[in-house]
Each structure stands twice: as structure tokens, then as C-alpha cells.
N, C-alpha and C positions, 0 to 999 in steps of 0.2 A: 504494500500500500504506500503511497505516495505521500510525503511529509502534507502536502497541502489537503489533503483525504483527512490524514492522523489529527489535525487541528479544525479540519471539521468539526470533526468526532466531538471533540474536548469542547468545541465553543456549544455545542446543542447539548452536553452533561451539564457544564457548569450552573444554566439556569436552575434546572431542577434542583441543583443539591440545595440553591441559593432559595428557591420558593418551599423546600423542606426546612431553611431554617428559621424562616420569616413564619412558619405556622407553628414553629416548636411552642412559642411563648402562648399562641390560640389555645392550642392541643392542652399546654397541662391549664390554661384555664378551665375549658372544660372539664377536665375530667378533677380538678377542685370543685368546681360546680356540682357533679353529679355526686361526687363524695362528702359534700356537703348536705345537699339533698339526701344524703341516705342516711346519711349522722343522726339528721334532725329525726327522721321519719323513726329511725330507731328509736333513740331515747324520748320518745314522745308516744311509742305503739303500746298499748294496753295490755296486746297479749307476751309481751318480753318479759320472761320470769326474771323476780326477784329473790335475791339472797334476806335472808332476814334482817341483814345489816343493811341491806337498801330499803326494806319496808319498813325500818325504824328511821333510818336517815328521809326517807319521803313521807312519811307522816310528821315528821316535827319541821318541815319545810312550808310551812305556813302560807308565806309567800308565793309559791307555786302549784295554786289549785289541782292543773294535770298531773301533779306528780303526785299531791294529795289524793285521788284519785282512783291511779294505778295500783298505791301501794292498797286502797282500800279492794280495790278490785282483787288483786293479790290473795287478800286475806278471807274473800266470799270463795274462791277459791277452796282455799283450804280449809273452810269450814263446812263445803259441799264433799272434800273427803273425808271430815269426820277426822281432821287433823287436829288434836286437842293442845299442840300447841299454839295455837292460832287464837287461841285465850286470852295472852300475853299479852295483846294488844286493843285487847276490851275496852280499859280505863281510857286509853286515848281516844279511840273510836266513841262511844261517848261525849266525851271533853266539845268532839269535831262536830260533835250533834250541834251545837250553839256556833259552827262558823259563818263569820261574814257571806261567805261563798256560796249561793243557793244551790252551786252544782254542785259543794261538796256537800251539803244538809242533804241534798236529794237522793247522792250516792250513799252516803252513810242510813236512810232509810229504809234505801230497798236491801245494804249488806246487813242490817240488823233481823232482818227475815230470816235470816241462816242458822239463829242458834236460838229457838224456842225456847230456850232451857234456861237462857241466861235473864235474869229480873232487872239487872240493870240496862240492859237491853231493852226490858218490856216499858220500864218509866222510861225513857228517852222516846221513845216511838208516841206514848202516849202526847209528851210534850210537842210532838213535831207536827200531832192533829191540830198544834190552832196553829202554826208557822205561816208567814205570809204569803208564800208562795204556794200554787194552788199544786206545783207539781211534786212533791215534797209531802204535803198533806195524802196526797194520793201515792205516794209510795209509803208512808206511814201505815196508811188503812190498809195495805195490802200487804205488809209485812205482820200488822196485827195478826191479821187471819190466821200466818204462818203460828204466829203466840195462842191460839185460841181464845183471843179475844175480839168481841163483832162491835168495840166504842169505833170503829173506821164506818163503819155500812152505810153511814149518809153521804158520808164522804166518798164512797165506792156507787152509790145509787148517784149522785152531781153526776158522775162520770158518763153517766147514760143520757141528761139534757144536755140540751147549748149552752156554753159555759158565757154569762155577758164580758164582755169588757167594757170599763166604766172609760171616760175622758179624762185626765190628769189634771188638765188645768185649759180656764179659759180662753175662747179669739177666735179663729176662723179656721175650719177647716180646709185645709189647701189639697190636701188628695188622702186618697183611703186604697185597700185592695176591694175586689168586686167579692160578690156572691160567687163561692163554689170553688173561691181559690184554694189552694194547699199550700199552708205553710207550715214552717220548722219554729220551734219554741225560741225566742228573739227575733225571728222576722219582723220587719217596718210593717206595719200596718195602714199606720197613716201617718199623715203631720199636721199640725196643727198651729196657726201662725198668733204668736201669744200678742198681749198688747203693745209689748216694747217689740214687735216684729219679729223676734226670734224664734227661732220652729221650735216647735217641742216634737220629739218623736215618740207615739205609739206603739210598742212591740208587743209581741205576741207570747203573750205569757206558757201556752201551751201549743202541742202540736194538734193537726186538726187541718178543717175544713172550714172555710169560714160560710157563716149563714145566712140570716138578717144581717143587711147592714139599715141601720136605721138614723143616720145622717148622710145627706147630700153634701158631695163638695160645694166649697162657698158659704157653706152655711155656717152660721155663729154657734158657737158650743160652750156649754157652762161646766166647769167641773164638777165630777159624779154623774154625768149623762152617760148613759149608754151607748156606745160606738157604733155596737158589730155584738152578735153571739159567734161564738167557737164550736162546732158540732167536733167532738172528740175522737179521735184515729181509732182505726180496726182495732187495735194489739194493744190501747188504753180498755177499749170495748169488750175485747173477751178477757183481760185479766178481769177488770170490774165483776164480768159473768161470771167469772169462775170464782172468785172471792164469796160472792153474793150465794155460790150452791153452799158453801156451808154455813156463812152468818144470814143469809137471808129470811127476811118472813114474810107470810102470806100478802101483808100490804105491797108488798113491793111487784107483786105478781104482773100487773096492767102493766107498768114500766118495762116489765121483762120482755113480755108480748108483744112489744111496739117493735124488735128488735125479731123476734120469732114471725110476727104477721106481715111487716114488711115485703114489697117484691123484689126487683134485681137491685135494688140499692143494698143490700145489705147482705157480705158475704157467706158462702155456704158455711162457713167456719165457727161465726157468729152466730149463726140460723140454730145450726147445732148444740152449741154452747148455751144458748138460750132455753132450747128445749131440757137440755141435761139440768138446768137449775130451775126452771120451774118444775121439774120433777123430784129434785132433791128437797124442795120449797116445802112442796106438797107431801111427801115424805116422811116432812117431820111435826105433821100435823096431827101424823095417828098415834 
């Protein structure tokens, strides 16, 4: 080959090596990105077992809700195999009943349903039936059940009507969601433009369907008015039923019915689950 040939060659290599190093710097960004990305997803995934010294270090981590959480999660867990050291961490789990954090109150409700046995368990649950939050309340009453005790049943019968939502504060309403939407527990619902003009937002205290809405945008709203009702999600709906077949009584029957006589609104699951407790209803009559 001809020297003029050979420095072909070399002059059509040299770019490539030269745009291989101009992407080096790209390349490990990305793959810091991706491994960033996976970091997070990890130490933040619910089902990532913990050692005991991590569900003692995440429960007195006050400051981070999800980590509060996990480690509670952790601990249902272990109290679903009947792991009696999983005891050890009762006094805390309690304590966490009274947290700022409605999503740790609400976690700590439904993990308190795992160990019937335990009394200080049964006064915390009791306390958490008047909690502010409606969802909290409702893991309360459905952990009772697990305690054999039915002070939850009205609070398991709500679960069956449209939940209202009341207005916060007065001024105009500037926009709402429609009838029939689905929303996630903290959804915008609406906003509402207060008298200094600043919005105040609406969220959605539960998940659900929204139903009535009974203000129009534009219109003036007073605080404690009624918004919107919340018709309550399938899997709120048959735990409710299924609570209801062992604390339920005969009054509750007609309410049950509305959920059994219904037509394609109302899934075969729930249809089901309706029948099985008005059966158990009726049951325990004789």
C-alpha cells in the first residue's frame, strides 16, 4: 500500500477515536444518572428488607415519614409470621400513633390490626376513631375488627355513603374536578380565590370517585359549605363489607343492599361480598 493510501487510513481513524472521547464525559453522565435513579428507587422501595438495626434507626427518624413507614411496614410483616420479636417495637409504634404525619397515623392503624392480643394496641386504635383525618379513622375501624371490637362500625358503615367535603375558607371558586372523576387521596380538587386573591387549594382527603358537585365555578363560597361528595373506591368498599360481616347489625342491612341490588356499577366482587354479610348479618340474629 502506498504511503498516500496509509495516511488515508489514519486521517478517517483519527475522527472516530476523537468523537469516542468527546462522549466519554456524556456516557458516564448517564450512567451516574441511571445509578442515581436506582439508588433512590432502592432506598425508598417498601419491599427492601430491613435488618433490625435499620427498623430501629427508621423508626426514630422522625423527620422522614417514608422511612417511618417502611420500617412500620417491616414490622406488619413480621407480625403476619407470628415473629414475637417484632414486640420490641410496640412502645414506639404506639408513641407514632400521635404523629404529625397522617400517613404515618394511617400506617400505624392498619399495622396495629396484626397483633389482636396486644391492649396497648387496642387503646391507640381506639384513640385514632376520632383522628382528623377520615383515612386513619377508617383504618382504625378496620383494624378494631381484627381486636374484636365493632366501636369502628359507623365509621366502616361512612365508608358505604358519599363522603362531603366541606370549603376551607371563603371567595370564589375559580375551578373544581367534574362529576365521575377518579382521584388519588391529595388530589386538587379545586381552588378557590380567597379575598386577599390568593388561591387556596382543595385536596382530596380520600380516594374515590367524585359525585355531586354542588358549586359552580365562579360562584362565591363560604367556609363549611359543601364542595363535592366522594363516592369511596372498590377495595375501601369491600374491606368496609367484610368488617361489617362480623361487627354488623341488622340496621345496617338496607345500606348493604344498595351495594348487592345495584347493576353494572358495582363490581362482581363487591356484589359478592355484600351478599356474604348480609348473610352473616342475618346469622347472628338467631
Amino acid at each position: 500500500m502506498s504511503e498516500n493510501g496509509h495516511n488515508r487510513r489514519m486521517e478517517v481513524a483519527e475522527p472516530r477515536v476523537n468523537r469516542f472521547r468527546a462522549s466519554g464525559p456524556i456516557l458516564l453522565l448517564a450512567i451516574l444518572f441511571v445509578l442515581g435513579a436506582f439508588l433512590t428507587w432502592y432506598f425508598t422501595w417498601f419491599g427492601r428488607e430491613l435488618t433490625d438495626t435499620d427498623v430501629a434507626t427508621y423508626l426514630a427518624d422522625s423527620n422522614k415519614p417514608r422511612k417511618v413507614q417502611h420500617a412500620l411496614l417491616q414490622i406488619q410483616e413480621r407480625l403476619e409470621r407470628q415473629d414475637p420479636a417484632a414486640r420490641q417495637w410496640h412502645p414506639r409504634v404506639v408513641a407514632l400513633a400521635a404523629s404529625p404525619e397522617a400517613e404515618v397515623r394511617l400506617t400505624v392503624a392498619w399495622l396495629m390490626g396484626f397483633d389482636s392480643k396486644s391492649s396497648e394496641f387496642h387503646e391507640a386504635l381506639l384513640k385514632l376513631l376520632q383522628d382528623p383525618e377520615p383515612v386513619v379513622r377508617r383504618n382504625a375501624a378496620l383494624a378494631l375488627v381484627r381486636h374484636a371490637d365493632g366501636q369502628g362500625r359507623q365509621e366502616l358503615l361512612s365508608i358505604l355513603v358519599p363522603y362531603p367535603v366541606s370549603i376551607p375558607d371563603e371567595g370564589v371558586l375559580s375551578s373544581s374536578v367534574r362529576q365521575g372523576d377518579t382521584v388519588a387521596r391529595g388530589s386538587l380538587l379545586a381552588r378557590i380565590l380567597a379575598a386577599n386573591n390568593e388561591p387556596v387549594a382543595v385536596r382530596s382527603p380520600l380516594r374515590g370517585t367524585v359525585g355531586t358537585v354542588a358549586v359552580e365555578t365562579g360562584a362565591k363560597v363560604s367556609k363549611g359549605q359543601q364542595l363535592l361528595s366522594l363516592k369511596s373506591d372498590e377495595e375501601s368498599v369491600w374491606e368496609a363489607l367484610r368488617g361489617l360481616a362480623l361487627i354488623g347489625e341488622p340496621e345496617d342491612a338496607a345500606l348493604i343492599e344498595h351495594y348487592l341490588n345495584q347493576s353494572t356499577s358495582i363490581p362482581d366482587r363487591t356484589k359478592e361480598q355484600a351478599a356474604l354479610t348480609l348473610k352473616a348479618i342475618e346469622s347472628r340474629k338467631k
